[in-house]
C-alpha positions, -999 to +999 in steps of 0.1 A: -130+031-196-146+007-219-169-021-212-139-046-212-117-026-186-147-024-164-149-056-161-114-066-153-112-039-130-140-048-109-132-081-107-096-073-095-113-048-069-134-079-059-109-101-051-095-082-032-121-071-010-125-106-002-088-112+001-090-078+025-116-088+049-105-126+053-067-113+063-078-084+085-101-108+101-074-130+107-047-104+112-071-095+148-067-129+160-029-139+148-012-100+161-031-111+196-019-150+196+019-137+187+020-107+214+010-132+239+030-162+227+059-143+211+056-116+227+059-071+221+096-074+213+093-104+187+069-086+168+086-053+172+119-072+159+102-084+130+085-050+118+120-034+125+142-057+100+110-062+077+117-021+073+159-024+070+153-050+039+121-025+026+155+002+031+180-022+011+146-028-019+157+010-030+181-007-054+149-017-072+157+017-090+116+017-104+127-010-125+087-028-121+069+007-126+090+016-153+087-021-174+047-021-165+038+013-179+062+005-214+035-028-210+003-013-216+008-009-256+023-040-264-005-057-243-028-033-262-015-047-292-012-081-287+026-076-298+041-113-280+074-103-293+080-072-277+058-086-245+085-111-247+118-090-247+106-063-220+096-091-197+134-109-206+145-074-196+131-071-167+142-110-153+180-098-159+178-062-142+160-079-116+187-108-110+213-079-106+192-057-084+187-093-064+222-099-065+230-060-046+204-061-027+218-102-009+253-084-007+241-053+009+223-073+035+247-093+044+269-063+048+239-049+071+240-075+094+270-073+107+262-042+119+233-060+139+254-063+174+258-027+175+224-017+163+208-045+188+229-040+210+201-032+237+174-057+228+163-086+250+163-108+221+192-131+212+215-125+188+213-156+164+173-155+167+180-121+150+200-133+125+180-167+118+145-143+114+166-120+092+178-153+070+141-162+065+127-125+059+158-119+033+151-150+016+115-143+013+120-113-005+146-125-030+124-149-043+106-118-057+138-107-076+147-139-087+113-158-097+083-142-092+093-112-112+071-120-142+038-115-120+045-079-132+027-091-166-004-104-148-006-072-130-003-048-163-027-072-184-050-064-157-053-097-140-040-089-110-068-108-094-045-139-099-015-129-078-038-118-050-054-153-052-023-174-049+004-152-030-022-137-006-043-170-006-008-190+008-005-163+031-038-165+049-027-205+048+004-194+064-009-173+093-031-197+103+000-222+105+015-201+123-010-192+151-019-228+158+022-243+159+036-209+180+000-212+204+015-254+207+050-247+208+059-213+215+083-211+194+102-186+179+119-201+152+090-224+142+072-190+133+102-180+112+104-215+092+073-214+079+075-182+070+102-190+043+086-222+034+054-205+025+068-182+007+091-212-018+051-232-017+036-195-031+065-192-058+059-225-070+021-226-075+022-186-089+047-190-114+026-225-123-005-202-128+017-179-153+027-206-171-008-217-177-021-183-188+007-168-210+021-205-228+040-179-251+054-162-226+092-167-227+117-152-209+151-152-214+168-130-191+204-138-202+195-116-233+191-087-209+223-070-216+215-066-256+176-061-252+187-026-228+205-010-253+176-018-276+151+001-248+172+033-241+141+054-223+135+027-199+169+039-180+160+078-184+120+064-170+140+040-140+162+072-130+134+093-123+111+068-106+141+058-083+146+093-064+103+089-063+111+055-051+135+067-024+113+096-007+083+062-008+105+046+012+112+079+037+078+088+041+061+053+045+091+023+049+107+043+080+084+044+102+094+017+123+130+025+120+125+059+134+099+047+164+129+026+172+151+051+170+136+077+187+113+060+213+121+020+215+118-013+205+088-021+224+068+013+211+074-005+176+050-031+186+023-006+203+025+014+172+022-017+153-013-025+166-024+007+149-007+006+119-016-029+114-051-020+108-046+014+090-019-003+066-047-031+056-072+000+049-047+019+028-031-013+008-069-028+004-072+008-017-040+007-031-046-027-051-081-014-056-071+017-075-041-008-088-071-029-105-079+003-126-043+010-130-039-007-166-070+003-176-063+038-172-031+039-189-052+020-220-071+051-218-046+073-214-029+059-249-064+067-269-054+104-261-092+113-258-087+142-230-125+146-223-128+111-215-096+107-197-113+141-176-151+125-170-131+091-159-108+115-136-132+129-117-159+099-116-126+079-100-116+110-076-154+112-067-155+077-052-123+077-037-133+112-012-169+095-007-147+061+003-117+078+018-138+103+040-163+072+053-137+049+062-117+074+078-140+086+101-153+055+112-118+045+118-113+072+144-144+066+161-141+025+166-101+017+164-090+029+206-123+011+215-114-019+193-079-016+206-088-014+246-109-046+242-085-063+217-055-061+237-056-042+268-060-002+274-020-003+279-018-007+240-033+028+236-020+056+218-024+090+227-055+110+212-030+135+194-013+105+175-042+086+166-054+116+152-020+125+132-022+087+122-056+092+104-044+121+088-018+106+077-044+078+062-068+101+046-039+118+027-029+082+017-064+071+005-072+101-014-034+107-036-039+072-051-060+087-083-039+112-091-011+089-086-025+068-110-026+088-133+006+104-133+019+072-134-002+059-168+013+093-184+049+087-173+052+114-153+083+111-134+101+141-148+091+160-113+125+144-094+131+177-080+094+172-057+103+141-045+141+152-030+119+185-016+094+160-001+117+134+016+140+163+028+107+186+048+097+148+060+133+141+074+142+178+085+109+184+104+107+149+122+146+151+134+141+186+150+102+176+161+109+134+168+133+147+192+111+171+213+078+152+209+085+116+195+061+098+177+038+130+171+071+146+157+075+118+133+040+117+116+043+159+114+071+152+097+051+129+072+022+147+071+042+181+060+061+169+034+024+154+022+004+185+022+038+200+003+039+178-024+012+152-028-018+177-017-007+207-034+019+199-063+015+165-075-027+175-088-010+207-102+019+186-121-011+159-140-031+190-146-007+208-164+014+180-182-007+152-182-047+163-185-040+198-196-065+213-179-065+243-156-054+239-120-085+256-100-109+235-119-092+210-099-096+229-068-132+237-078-141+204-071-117+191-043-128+220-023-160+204-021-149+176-012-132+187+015-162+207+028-184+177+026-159+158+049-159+184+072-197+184+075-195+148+080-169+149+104-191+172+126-219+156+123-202+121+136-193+136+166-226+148+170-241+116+165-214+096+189-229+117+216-257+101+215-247+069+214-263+053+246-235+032+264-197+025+262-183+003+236-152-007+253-181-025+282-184-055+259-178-070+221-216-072+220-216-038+226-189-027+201-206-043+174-237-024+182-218+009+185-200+003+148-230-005+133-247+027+148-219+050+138-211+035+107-245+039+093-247+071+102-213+084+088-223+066+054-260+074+051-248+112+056-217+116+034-230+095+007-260+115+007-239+146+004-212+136-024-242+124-044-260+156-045-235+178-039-206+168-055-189+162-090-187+129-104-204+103-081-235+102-099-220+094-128-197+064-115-229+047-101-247+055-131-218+037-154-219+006-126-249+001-129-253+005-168-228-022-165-242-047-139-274-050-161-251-057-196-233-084-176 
């Protein structure tokens, strides 16, 4: 990356750290508040029909991913024109994916007696908190849709500022009326209205930074026969799109079907903290996103190779830390949170942060397989989501929510551990697949040193942490240190490519 994508990239990654830690702070507080106010099947209701409209968002086809990676050229190129005609393109496929997508949830919902039939909650709040969720997400489709320009022109920074800034705003709205009024449909009301105030001041913002920028999505139907390969592009991320959805959108849907209503919310506590790790990496690695496809379109393949592995390098030395402190502090932080009821067994906890290293580590090869349009693979994503399905039906059944994340964590090691490297190797850096390995494979040893050398360490830690917050504090600091004094101490010495991202850092801190 050059000196200019450097920047951009770390100032998107800096935004959102701060936008990270100021939700998850609040997230502790609000997810307490709304159990006790709300109550476990509220918030189970919610995450269940947040996941049926993530179901119905398949219609999306890929259409964003597809538009942003044709972006990066004309961007490149300061080409307004085209900027303008892709982006006009984009507003009219969206309308008509918005369109499907309001009919097909209305048709869903009158389903809703039958699939509710056994909740405690009331009918209309059900449909009233589905209303307000729907409409929240159309707004996406139907307005917001040219935030997919900030994000490819690397300024990402700005929607995290304004759409997660009103959503902090929101929260906070929402713990103080619901802790007043316990009410339920106070909660959902300003849930929609925060998300019409967002639209507003975002699209504002756009307006402000691209004054050129028009968009005229009427002309949709002539500019698509003018972009042919975006369809062939949108039909292969949409069966990607579709196993996404199996292997991280069900979740929910499955607890509920295969456990209950009220397990949602349990497993909610975890994946409420897990999720913020994993999307806090995701818009991370996002950040660099548009700067590695401008790298990508220099076609300089031993730079595209040093930036590879300096990227994959920091990503193990992050994934591995945060992990392990994860599984070390999240049951005690739990227990004195909300209760030891809210626990989860050992054996899921541990599948759980499985399932997050997997998701922390595939985002740089994601990347870029994405920046090199590499979609043609739609025969690996129909073999991923059908191992996922087939081995959490037959497993879900016999052992329930450990069934369900061996079934995601299979159809992972199949695909995204093993293939997906193999696939960017070959097609998109062309280099050979055990130099790859070579590397990973430390990696991975390195962790496991680590790993055994926390538990070592947690042994010798002096008291409980579940006694007392104070006490919990001291016990994170304590392990956390440890865990990243040793593993950064390892990847630096012993691995390939750290050294050299903290050397280009901090060649860049001193330019600034």
């Amino acid at each position: 990356m050059n000196e200019s994508r450097i920047k951009k990239s770390l100032l998107n990654a800096r935004v959102n750290f701060i936008f990270y830690f100021i939700t998850l702070f609040i997230s502790f507080f609000s997810r307490k508040i709304f159990l006790d106010t709300l109550g476990a099947d509220f918030m189970g209701l919610t995450g269940t029909l947040t996941n049926i409209l993530g179901m119905l968002s398949l219609a999306e086809l890929g259409i964003g991913t597809s538009i942003s990676f044709h972006l990066y050229k004309p961007i490149r190129d300061n080409d307004y024109v085209k900027i303008n005609e892709l982006m006009s393109l984009f507003g009219w496929l969206y309308r008509l994916v918005g369109g499907f997508i309001l009919v097909a949830a209305v048709i869903v919902s009158l389903f809703f007696p039958f699939i509710f039939d056994d909740a405690s909650i009331d009918l209309p709040l059900i449909y009233v908190a589905y209303a307000s969720l729907l409409g929240s997400s159309l707004i996406g489709y139907f307005i917001n849709y040219r935030q997919m320009l900030l994000g490819a022109d690397q300024k990402g920074y700005v929607v995290a500022v304004y759409l997660q800034g009103a959503s902090v705003v929101k929260t906070l709205v929402q713990m103080y009326l619901c802790s007043v009024y316990l009410n339920y449909y106070l909660w959902i009301a300003i849930e929609f209205g925060f998300a019409i105030i967002a639209c507003v001041i975002l699209n504002w913002k756009i307006n402000k930074t691209y004054p050129w920028l028009t968009c005229i999505p009427s002309n949709g139907r002539e500019l698509y026969k003018k972009y042919p390969t975006i369809l062939q592009s949108v039909k292969q991320i949409f069966v990607h799109r579709m196993k996404d959805f199996l292997l991280t959108q069900s979740d929910q849907i499955l607890v509920f079907a295969f456990v209950s209503l009220k397990y949602v919310a349990y497993y909610g506590n975890y994946t409420l903290l897990t999720l913020r790790i994993t999307a806090l990496f995701r818009s991370v690695m996002g950040s660099a996103d548009a700067g590695i496809g401008n790298l990508i379109a220099e076609n300089n393949r031993e730079k595209s190779l040093a930036v590879f592995w300096e990227l994959m390098s920091m990503r193990y030395w992050l994934s591995v830390i945060i992990v392990v402190i994860l599984y070390f502090t999240i049951p005690p932080f739990i227990e004195l949170w909300l209760g030891s009821e809210y626990l989860l067994s050992n054996a899921v906890f541990a599948l759980i942060m499985v399932n997050v290293f997997i998701a922390m580590t595939r985002t740089v090869v994601d990347s870029f397989n994405h920046c090199s349009g590499l979609y043609a693979d739609v025969w690996s994503a129909w073999t991923e989501g059908g191992i996922n399905l087939f081995v959490t039906i037959v497993a879900a059944s016999q052992f329930g929510l450990i069934g369900i994340l061996l079934g995601k964590i299979a159809s992972l090691v199949s695909i995204v551990v093993l293939w997906k490297p193999f696939y960017l190797f070959r097609d998109g850096l062309r280099e050979k697949y055990l130099v790859y390995w070579r590397h990973v494979g430390v990696y991975y040893l390195l962790a496991l040193l680590t790993i055994v050398s926390a538990f070592a360490v947690n042994r010798l830690f002096p008291a409980s942490p579940t006694d007392s917050w104070t006490l919990f504090i001291a016990y994170c600091a304590y392990i956390g240190s440890s865990i990243f004094v040793a593993h950064t101490v390892l990847m630096y010495f012993l691995s390939h490519g750290l050294k050299g991202m903290f050397c280009r850092l901090i060649n860049n801190y001193r330019n600034r």
